[in-house]
N, C-alpha and C positions, 0 to 999 in steps of 0.2 A: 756260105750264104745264110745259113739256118744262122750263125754263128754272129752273123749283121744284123740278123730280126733281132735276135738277143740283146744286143748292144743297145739297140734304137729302145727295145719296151725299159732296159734298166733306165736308159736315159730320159724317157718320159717318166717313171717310174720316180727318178730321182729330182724332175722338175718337178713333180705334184708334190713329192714332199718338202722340196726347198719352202715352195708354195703356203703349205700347212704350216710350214713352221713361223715365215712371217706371220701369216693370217693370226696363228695362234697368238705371237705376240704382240698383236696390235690387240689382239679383242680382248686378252685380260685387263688393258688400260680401260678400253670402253667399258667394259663389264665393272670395274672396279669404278670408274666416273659414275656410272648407271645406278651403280648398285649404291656409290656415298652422296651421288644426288638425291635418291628416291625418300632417302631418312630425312635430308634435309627438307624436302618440298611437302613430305606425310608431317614433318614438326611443322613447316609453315602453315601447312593446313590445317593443321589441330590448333595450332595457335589463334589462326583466323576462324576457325568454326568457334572455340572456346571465348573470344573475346567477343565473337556475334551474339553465343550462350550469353556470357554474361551481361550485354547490353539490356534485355528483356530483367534480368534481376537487378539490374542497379535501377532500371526506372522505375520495376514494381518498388524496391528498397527506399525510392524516393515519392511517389506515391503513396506508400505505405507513413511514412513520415509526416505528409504535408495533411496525410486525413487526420492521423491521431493530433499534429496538435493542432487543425480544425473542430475537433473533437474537443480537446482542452479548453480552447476559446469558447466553443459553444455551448461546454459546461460551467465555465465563468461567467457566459453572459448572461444563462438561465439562468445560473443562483443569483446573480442581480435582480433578477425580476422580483426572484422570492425572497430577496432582502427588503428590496426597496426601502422604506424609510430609515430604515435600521443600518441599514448601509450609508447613507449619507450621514447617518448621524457618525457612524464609524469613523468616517473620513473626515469630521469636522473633530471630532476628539484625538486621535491617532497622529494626523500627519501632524501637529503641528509640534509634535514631543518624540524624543525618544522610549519605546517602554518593553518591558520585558515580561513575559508570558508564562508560567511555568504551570502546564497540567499535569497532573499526578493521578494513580489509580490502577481501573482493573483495564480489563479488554477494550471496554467503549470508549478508552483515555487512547489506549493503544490504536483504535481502529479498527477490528479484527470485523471482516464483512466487507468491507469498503474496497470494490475493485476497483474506483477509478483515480481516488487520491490517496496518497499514502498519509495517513493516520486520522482517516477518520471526519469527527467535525473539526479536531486540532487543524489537521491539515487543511480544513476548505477555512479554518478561521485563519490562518497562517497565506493563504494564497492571496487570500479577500483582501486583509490587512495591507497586504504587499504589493497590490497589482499594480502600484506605482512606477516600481522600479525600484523604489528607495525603501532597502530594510529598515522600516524605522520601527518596527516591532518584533521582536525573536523570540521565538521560540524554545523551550527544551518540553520537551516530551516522556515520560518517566509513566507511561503506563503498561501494566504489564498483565497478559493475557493470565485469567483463574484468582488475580492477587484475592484477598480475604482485608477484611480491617487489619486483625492483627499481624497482616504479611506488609499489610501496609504501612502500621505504626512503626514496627521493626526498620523499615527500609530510610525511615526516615533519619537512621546513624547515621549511612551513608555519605562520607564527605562533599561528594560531587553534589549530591540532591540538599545537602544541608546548604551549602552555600549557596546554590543555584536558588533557593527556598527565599534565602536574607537578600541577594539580588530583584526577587519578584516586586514585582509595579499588582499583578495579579496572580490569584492562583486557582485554577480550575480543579476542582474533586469530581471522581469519579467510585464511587465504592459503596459495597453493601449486598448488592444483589449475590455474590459468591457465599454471601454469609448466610442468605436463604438458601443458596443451594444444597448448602453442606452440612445444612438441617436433614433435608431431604437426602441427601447422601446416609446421613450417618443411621436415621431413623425411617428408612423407606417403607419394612417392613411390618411399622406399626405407628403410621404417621398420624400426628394430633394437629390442633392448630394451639392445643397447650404448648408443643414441644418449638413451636413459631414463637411464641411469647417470651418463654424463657430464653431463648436466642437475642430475642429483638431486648429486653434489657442490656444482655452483656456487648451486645454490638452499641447501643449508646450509650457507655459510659466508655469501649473503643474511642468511637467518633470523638468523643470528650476531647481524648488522650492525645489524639490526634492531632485535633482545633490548637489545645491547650503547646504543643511541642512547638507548631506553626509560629501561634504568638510568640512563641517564646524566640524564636528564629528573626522573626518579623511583626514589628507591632503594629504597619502602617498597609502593607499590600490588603487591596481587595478580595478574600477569599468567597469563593462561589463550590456550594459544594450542589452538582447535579443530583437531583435525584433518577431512579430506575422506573421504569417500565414494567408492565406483564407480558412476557414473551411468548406465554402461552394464552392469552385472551384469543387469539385467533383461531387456535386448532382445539381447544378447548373452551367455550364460553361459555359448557355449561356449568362449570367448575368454577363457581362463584368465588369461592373460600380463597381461589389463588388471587383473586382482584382484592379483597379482603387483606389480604398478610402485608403484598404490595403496598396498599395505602398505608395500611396501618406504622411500617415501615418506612417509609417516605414520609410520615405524617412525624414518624420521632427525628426524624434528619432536620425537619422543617423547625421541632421545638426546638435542639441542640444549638442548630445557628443561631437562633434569635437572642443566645445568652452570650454572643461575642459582638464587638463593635467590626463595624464594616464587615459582617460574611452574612453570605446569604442562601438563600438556597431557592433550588430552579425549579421546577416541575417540570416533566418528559411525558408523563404517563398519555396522558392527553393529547400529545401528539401521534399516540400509537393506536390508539384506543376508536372500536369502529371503522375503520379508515378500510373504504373498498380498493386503495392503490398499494399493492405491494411493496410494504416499505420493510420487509427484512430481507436478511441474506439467505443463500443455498442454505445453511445449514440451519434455519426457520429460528435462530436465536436474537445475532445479533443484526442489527441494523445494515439494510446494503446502501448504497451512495443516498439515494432519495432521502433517507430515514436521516442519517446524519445530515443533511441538509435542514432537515427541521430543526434537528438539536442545534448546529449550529447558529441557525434565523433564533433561535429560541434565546441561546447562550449572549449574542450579538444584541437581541434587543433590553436584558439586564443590565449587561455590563456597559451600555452606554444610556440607560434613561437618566 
């Protein structure tokens, strides 16, 4: 009897485990489906949450696009304002020719200040020129931020700039001020306005040298050589003597041209001078967007009277 209970519990005994052993092999499939779905539907859903992510950055991406060149337009349509006659006069000389552009120089040729155009008044003269659609005016750009007259005269070996020089319709100068500075550099600690004079000769018979290589490149382009500003009349005004060198300086740039046929020379000063609207850059030197916008209304209404 004992011997029959025995029998009955292996054989229940031996049905729970047949039992387990199925059960066991079905659930490693489910467990294995479970477990290779769960990566797939966590990547679906990362995929789906990440492309939700990214909808908000491609609208700000496009948003972000449609202001800046709302921005660009609206900086075009306000230096219209401030061109006005000088701009029509532009467009009645310009479109009807092809012509070639070549400014030369230090940092203000460069643009160095100018966060919104890239090079400055070249670049708002080069936009202005263009807003047509039809390049019919080009540009080369060859100024470079510190140059000196005679960093200047030197560059003028340069093949690219020499030819580019004999192609010019115009030529824009930009130089001089670096050659005050480096007065003031070399003789800080015992500064004269003697030590400006003697400067300001050897920088005009530079300029000469300069004029004189040009012609010789080109005997027919328009040379326009800008003159500089006082970058420090604003934080300085009681420091007369620097308004003094400035003119005095700009005043031999003005004699220099008047001894070559077609060059001319621009006055700046005066556009910086008093002005309650901040027209330099962070770093209180050179000119920021506003400031080269005068230069250029300035450069614009020469080179077309």
């Amino acid at each position: 009897m004992k011997r029959r209970y025995i029998y009955i519990i292996l054989v229940i005994l031996l049905i729970g485990f047949i039992s387990l052993f199925f059960m066991f092999r079905e659930n490693p499939e489910e467990q294995f489906n479970e477990t290779h779905e769960q990566p797939q539907q966590e990547e679906k859903q990362q995929k789906k949450d990440s492309e939700q992510a990214n909808e908000p950055n491609t609208k700000k991406q496009e948003e972000k696009k449609a202001e800046e060149e709302q921005e660009e337009n609206s900086v075009t349509e306000s230096l219209k304002l401030i061109l006005g006659e000088a701009l029509e006069r532009t467009v009645d000389l310009f479109t009807s020719k092809e012509s070639h552009i070549v400014a030369i120089g230090d940092s203000l040729t460069q643009g160095v200040g100018d966060d919104v155009v890239e090079g400055g008044y070249v670049g708002i003269l080069k936009n202005i020129m263009n807003d047509g659609g039809d390049k019919q005016v080009t540009f080369d750009n060859y100024g470079v931020r510190g140059n000196t007259s005679s960093q200047l005269y030197d560059r003028l070996d340069d093949p690219k700039i020499k030819q580019s020089l004999k192609d010019a319709d115009i030529i824009l100068i930009t130089i001089g001020a670096n050659d005050v500075m480096e007065v003031v550099k070399q003789n800080f600690t015992n500064l004269t306005l003697k030590d400006f004079q003697q400067e300001r000769i050897a920088y005009k018979e530079r300029l000469k040298n300069i004029l004189n290589q040009m012609r010789e490149y080109n005997a027919d382009a328009e040379i326009y050589l800008i003159g500089f500003y006082n970058p420090f009349a604003k934080y300085f005004p009681s420091l007369e003597e620097l308004g003094v060198i400035v003119e005095s300086w700009n005043s031999t740039g003005k004699k220099v041209v008047r001894q070559y046929e077609n060059t001319t020379f621009i006055p700046t000063a005066d556009l910086f001078k008093g002005k309650e609207t901040d027209l330099f850059a962070s770093d209180n030197f050179h000119p920021n967007h506003q400031g080269y916008q005068l230069i250029a209304k300035r450069v614009l209404e020469y080179i077309t009277e």
